[in-house]
C-alpha positions as protocol buffer text, in pm:
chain_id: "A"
residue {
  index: 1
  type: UNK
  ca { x: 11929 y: 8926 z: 11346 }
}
residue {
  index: 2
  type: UNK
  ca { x: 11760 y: 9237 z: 11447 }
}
residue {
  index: 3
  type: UNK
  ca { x: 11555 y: 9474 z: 11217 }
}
residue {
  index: 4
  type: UNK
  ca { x: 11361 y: 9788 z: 11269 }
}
residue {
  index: 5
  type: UNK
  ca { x: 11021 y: 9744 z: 11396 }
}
residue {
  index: 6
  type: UNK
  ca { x: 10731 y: 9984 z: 11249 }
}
residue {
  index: 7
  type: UNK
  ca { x: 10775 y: 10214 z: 11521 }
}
residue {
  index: 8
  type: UNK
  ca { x: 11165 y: 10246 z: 11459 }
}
residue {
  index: 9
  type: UNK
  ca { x: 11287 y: 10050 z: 11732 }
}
residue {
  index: 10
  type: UNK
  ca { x: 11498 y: 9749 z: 11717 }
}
residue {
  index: 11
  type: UNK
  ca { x: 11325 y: 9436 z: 11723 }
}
residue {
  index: 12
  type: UNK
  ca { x: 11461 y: 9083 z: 11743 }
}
residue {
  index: 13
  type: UNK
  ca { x: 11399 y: 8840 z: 11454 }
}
residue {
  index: 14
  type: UNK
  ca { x: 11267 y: 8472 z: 11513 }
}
residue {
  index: 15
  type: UNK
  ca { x: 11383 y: 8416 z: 11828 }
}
residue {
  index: 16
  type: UNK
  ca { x: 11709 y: 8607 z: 11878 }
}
residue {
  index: 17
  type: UNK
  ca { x: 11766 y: 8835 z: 12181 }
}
residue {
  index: 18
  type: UNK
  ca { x: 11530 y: 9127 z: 12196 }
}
residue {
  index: 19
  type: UNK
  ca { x: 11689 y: 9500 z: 12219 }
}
residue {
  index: 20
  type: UNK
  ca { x: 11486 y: 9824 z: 12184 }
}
residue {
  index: 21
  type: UNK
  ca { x: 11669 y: 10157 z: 12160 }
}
residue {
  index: 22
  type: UNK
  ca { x: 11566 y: 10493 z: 12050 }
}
residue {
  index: 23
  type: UNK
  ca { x: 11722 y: 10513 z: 11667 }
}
residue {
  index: 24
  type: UNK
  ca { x: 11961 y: 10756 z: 11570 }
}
residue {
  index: 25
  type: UNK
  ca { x: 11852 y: 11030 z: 11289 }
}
residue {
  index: 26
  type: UNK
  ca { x: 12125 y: 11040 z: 11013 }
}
residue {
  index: 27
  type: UNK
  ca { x: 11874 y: 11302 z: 10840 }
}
residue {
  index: 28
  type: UNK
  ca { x: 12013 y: 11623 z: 10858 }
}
residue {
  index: 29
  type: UNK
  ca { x: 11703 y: 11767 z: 10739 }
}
residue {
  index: 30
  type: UNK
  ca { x: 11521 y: 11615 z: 11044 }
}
residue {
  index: 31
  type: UNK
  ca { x: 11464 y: 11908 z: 11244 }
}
residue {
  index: 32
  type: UNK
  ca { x: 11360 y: 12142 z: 10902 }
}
residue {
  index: 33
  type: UNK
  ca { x: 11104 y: 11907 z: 10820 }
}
residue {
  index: 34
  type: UNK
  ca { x: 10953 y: 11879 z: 11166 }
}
residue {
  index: 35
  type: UNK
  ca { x: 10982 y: 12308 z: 11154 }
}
residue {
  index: 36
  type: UNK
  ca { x: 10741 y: 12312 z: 10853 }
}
residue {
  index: 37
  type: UNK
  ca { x: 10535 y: 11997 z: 10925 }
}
residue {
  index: 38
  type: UNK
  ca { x: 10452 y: 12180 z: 11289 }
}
residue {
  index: 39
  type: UNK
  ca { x: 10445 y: 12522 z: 11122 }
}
residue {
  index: 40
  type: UNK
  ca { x: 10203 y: 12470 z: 10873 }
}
residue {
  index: 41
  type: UNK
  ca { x: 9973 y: 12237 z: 11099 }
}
residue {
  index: 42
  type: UNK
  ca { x: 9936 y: 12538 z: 11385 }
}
residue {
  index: 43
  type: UNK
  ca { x: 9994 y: 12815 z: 11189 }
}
residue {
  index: 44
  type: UNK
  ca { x: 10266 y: 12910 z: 11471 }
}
residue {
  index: 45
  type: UNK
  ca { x: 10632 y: 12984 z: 11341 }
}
residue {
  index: 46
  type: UNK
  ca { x: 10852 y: 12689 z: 11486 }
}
residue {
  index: 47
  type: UNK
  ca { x: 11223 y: 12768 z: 11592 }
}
residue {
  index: 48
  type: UNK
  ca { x: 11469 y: 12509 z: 11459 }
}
residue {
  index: 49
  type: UNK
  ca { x: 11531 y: 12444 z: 11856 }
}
residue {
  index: 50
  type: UNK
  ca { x: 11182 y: 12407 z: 11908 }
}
residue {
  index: 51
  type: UNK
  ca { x: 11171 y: 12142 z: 11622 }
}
residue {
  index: 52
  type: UNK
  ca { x: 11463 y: 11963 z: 11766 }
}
residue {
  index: 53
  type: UNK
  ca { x: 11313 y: 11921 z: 12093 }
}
residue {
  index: 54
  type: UNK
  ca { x: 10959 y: 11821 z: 11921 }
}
residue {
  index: 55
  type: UNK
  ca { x: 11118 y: 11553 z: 11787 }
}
residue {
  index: 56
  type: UNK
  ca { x: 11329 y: 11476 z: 12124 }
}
residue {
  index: 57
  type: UNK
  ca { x: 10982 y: 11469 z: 12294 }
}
residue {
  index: 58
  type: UNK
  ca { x: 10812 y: 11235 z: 11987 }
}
residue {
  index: 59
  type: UNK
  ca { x: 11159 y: 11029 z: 12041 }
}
residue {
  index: 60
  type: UNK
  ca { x: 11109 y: 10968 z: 12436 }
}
residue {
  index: 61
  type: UNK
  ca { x: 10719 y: 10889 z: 12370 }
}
residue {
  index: 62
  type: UNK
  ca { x: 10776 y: 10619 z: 12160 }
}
residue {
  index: 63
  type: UNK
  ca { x: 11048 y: 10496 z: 12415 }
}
residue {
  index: 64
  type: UNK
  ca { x: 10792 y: 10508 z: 12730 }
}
residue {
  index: 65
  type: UNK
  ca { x: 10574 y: 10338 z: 12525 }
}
residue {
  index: 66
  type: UNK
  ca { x: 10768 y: 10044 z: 12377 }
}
residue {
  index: 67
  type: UNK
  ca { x: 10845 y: 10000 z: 12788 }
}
residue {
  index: 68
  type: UNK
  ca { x: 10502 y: 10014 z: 12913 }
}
residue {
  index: 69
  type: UNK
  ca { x: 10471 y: 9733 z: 12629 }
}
residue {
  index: 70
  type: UNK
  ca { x: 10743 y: 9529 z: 12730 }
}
residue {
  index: 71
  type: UNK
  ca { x: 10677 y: 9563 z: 13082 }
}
residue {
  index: 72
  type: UNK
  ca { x: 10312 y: 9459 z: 13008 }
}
residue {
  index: 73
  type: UNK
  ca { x: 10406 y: 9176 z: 12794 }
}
residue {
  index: 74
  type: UNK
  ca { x: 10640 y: 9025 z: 13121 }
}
residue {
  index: 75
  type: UNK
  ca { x: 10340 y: 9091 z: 13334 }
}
residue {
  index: 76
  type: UNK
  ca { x: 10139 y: 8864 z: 13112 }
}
residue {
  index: 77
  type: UNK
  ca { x: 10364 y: 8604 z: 13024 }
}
residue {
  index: 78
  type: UNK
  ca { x: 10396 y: 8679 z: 12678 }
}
residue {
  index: 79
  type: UNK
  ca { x: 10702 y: 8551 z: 12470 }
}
residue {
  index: 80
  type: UNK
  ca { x: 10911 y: 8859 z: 12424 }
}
């Protein structure tokens, strides 16, 4: 069985096959609320395509990362 992990990727429970993928926004509102979380922080106006692609970029962080991980984890021999 497979849940979402705290950083919103798949994650395998007790010992079932691992899988990590980016997770699909069903929140239509995703790209307003990054707008006016970004807006307000810099004081900048954010462009609805702008917020899309902040959260694109956010999206593919998390990914790199969660390899690097997983990559490091092989390296060491760690039980994935």
């Amino acid at each position: 069985m497979t849940s979402l992990g705290p950083t919103g990727l798949r994650h395998a429970d007790e010992g079932g096959t691992q899988k990590r993928s980016l997770p699909l926004v069903s929140d239509a509102n995703a790209a307003e609320d990054t707008r006016a979380f970004w807006s307000s922080r810099t004081g900048l106006a954010v462009t609805p395509d702008e917020a899309r692609e902040i959260d694109r970029n956010i999206a593919r962080f998390f990914d790199l990362l969660a390899k690097w991980d997983e990559a490091a984890r092989q390296t060491e021999g760690v039980p994935q």
